[in-house]
C-alpha positions as CSV (number, residue, x, y, z in Angstrom):
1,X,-54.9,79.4,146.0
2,X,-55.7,75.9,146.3
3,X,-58.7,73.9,144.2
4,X,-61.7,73.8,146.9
5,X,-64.5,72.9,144.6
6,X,-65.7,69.5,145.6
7,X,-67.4,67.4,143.5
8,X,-69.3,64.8,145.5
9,X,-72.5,63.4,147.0
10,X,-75.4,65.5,148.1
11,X,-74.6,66.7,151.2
12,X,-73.4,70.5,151.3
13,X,-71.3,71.6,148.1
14,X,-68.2,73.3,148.9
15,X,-65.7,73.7,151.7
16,X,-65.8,76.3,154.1
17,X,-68.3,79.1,155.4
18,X,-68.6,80.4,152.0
19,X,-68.8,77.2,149.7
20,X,-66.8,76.3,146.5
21,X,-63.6,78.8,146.0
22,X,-61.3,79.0,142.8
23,X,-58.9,81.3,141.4
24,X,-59.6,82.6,138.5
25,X,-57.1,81.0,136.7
26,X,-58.0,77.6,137.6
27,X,-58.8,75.2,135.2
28,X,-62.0,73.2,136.0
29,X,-61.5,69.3,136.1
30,X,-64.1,66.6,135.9
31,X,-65.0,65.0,138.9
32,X,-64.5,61.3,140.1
33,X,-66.7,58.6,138.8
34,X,-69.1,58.2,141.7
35,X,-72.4,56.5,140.7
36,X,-73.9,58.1,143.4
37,X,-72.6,61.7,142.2
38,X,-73.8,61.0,139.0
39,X,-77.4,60.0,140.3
40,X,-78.4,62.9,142.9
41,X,-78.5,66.8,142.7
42,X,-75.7,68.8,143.3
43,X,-75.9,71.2,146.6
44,X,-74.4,74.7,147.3
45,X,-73.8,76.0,150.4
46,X,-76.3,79.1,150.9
47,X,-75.0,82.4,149.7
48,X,-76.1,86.5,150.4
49,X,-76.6,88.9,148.1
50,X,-72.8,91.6,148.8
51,X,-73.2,93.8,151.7
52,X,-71.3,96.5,149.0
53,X,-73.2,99.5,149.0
54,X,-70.4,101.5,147.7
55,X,-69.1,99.3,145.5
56,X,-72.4,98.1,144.0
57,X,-73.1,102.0,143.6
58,X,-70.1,102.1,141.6
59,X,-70.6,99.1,139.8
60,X,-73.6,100.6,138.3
61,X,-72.2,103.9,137.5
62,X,-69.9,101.6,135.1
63,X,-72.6,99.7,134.0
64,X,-74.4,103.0,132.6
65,X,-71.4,104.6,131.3
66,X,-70.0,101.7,130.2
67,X,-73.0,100.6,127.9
68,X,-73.4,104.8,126.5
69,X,-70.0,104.8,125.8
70,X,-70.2,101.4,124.1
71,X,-73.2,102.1,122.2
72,X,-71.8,105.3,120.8
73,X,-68.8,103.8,119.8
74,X,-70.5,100.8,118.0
75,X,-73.0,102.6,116.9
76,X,-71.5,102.2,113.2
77,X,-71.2,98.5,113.8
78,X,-74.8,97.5,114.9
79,X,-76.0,99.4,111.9
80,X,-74.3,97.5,109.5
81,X,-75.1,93.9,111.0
82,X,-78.6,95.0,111.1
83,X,-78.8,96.0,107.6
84,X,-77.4,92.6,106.7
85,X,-79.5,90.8,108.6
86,X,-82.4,92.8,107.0
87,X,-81.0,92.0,103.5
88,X,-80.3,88.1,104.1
89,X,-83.6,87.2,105.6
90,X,-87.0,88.6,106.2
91,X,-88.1,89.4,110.1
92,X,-86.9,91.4,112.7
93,X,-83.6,92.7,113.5
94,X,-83.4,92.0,117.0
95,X,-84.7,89.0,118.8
96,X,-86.7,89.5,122.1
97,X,-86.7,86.8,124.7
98,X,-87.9,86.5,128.7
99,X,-85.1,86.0,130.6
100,X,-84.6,85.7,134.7
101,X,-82.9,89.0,136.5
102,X,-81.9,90.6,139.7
103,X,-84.1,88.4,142.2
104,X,-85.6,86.3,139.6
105,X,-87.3,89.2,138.3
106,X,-87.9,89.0,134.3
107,X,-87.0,91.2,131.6
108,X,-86.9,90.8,128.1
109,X,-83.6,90.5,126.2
110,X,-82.4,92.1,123.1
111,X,-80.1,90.0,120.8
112,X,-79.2,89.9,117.0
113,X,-81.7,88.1,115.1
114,X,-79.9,85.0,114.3
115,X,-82.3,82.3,113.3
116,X,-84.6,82.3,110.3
117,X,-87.8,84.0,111.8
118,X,-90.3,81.1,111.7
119,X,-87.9,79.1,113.3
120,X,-87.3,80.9,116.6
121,X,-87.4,79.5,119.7
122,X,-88.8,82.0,122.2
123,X,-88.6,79.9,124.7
124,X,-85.1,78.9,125.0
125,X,-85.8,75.3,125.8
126,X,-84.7,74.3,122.0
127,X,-80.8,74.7,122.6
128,X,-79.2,75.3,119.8
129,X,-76.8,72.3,118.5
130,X,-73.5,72.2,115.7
131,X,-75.0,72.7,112.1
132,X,-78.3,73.8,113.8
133,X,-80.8,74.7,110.3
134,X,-82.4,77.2,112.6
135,X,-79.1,79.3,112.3
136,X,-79.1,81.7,109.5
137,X,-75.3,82.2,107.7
138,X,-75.1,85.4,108.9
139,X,-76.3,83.7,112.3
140,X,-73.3,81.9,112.5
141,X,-70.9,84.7,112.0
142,X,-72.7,86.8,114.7
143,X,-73.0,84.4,117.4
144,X,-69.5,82.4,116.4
145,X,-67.8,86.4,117.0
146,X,-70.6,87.1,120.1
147,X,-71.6,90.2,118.2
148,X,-75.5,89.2,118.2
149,X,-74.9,90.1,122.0
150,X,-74.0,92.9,121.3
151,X,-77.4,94.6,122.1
152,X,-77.7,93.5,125.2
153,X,-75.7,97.2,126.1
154,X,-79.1,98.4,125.8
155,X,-79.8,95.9,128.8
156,X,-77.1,97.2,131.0
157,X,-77.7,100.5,130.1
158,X,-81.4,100.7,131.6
159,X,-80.4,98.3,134.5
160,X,-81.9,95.1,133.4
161,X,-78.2,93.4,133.1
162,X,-74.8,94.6,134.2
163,X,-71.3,94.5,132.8
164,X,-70.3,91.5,134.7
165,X,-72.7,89.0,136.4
166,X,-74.0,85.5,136.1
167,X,-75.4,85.2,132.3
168,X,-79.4,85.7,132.6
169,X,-81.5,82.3,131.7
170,X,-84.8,82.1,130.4
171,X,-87.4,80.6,133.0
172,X,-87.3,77.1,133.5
173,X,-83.8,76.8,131.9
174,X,-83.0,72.8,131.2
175,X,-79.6,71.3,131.8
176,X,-79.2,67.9,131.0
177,X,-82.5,67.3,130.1
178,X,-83.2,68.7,133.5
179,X,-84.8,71.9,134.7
180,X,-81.6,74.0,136.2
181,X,-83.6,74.3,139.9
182,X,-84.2,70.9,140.3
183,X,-80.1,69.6,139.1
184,X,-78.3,72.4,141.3
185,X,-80.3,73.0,144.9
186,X,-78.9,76.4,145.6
187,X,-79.2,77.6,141.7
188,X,-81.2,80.6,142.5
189,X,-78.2,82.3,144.4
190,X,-76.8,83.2,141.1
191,X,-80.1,85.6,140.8
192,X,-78.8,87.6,144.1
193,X,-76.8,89.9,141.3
194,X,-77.7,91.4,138.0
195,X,-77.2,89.3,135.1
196,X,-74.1,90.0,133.2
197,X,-72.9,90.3,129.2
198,X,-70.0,88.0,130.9
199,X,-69.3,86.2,134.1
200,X,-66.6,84.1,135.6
201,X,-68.0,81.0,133.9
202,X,-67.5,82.8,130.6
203,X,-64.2,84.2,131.7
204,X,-63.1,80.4,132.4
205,X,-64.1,79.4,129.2
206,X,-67.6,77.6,130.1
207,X,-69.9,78.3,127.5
208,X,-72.2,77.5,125.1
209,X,-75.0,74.3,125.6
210,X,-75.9,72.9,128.6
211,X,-76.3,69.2,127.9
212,X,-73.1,68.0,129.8
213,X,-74.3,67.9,133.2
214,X,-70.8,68.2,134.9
215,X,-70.5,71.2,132.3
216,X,-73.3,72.8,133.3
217,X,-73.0,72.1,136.9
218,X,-69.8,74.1,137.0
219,X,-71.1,77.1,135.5
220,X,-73.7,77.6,138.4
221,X,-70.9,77.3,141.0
222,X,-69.0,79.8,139.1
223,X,-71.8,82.1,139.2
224,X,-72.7,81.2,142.8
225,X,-68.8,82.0,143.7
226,X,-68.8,85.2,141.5
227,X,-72.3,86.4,143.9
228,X,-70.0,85.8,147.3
229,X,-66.6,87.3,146.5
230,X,-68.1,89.8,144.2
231,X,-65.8,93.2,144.1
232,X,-65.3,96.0,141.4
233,X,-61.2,94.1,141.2
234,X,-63.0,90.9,140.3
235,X,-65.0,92.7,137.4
236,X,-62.1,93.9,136.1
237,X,-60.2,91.1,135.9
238,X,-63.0,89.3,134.7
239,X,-63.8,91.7,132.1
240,X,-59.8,91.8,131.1
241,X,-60.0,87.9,130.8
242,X,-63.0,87.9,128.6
243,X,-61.2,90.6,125.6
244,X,-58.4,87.7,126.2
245,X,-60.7,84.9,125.4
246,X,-62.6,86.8,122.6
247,X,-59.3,88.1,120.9
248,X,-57.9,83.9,121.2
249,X,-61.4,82.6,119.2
250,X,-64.4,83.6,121.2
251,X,-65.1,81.8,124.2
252,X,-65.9,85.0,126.6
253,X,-69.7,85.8,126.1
């Protein structure tokens, strides 16, 4: 398939009836220097929520066996990191935080504690940066191996999140030093699915802090793409790219 995503001045992202397309082996480059690019909002064409009854049934009947099974399994695992975290620092084990759902509706996320407890940001407007104090030792490991996400099973199971989806920001998330919904018109498309432990930003490797604003562009057409070509194939091969990433170094959650 041939690179459609279109980088450009604000007039309607994308190209076609359905907006910015992209294998999902395609490698996202930077755009062209265009002042004007660089100075306006980026637009995405409008998207619908799939017209997948079946397959959205489905996709939930993974979701919830899925995140059981996963839980079970683990269960051994998220016992031991949350005795350690208990024994390296005083404060919770797991960290609580509003995030946005299915049709902007919130919900409160369960992570690994990994910041020292008075430090916390509940907010999630404090992105966290390299050699960030906040970040306990044991911090680091968890969130350097994704394993302080590990909770978020919980989230799937009782249909806050789902397998795959968009990753689920906290209200008012900043890009760039910008709220998200003023830098990417069309951003609240990506809220026309559940929110996902992984997505096909994640699966193509875009992670981590949003201060890039090409960087963090791209993830919201990813997710805005994943909304309109969503199917149960996609899932899988963006859940089989994601053990790929996380077995090369971590770059899938």
């Amino acid at each position: 398939m041939t690179e459609k995503v279109i980088w450009h001045r604000p007039t309607v992202a994308g190209s076609g009836k359905n907006g910015p397309i992209r294998t999902l082996n395609d490698n996202l480059s930077p755009p062209g220097r265009d002042r004007r690019a660089d100075e306006t909002n980026f637009y995405i064409n409008p998207a619908e929520a799939p017209a997948l009854p079946i397959q959205l049934k489905l996709k939930r009947g993974v979701d919830m066996s899925g995140a059981f099974f996963g839980l079970l399994v683990l269960s051994p695992v998220l016992l031991f990191i949350a005795f350690l975290i208990k024994f390296e620092s005083r404060g919770p084990v797991f960290f609580r935080q509003v995030r946005t759902g299915l049709n902007e509706a919130p919900f409160e996320i369960l992570k690994f504690r990994s910041m020292y407890t008075d430090l916390c940001d509940n907010s999630g407007l404090c992105q966290t940066t390299d050699k960030d104090p906040r970040i306990t030792p044991l911090g680091r490991i968890l969130r350097r191996t994704n394993l302080d996400e590990l909770p978020q099973l919980w989230n799937v199971l009782v249909g806050d999140m789902s397998l795959v989806g968009p990753r689920p920001h906290v209200p008012d998330m900043l890009a760039a030093g910008r709220s998200y919904c003023e830098l990417v018109q069309g951003y609240e498309y990506r809220h026309l699915m559940r929110p996902g432990l992984t997505g096909l930003a994640q699966a193509r490797g875009l992670r981590g802090p949003t201060g890039h604003r090409w960087m963090a562009i791209r993830r919201i057409v990813c997710d805005v793409e994943y909304v309109r070509n969503f199917s149960l194939l996609l899932d899988m091969k963006i859940i089989l790219r994601t053990v790929i990433n996380e077995l090369k170094g971590g770059t899938g959650l």
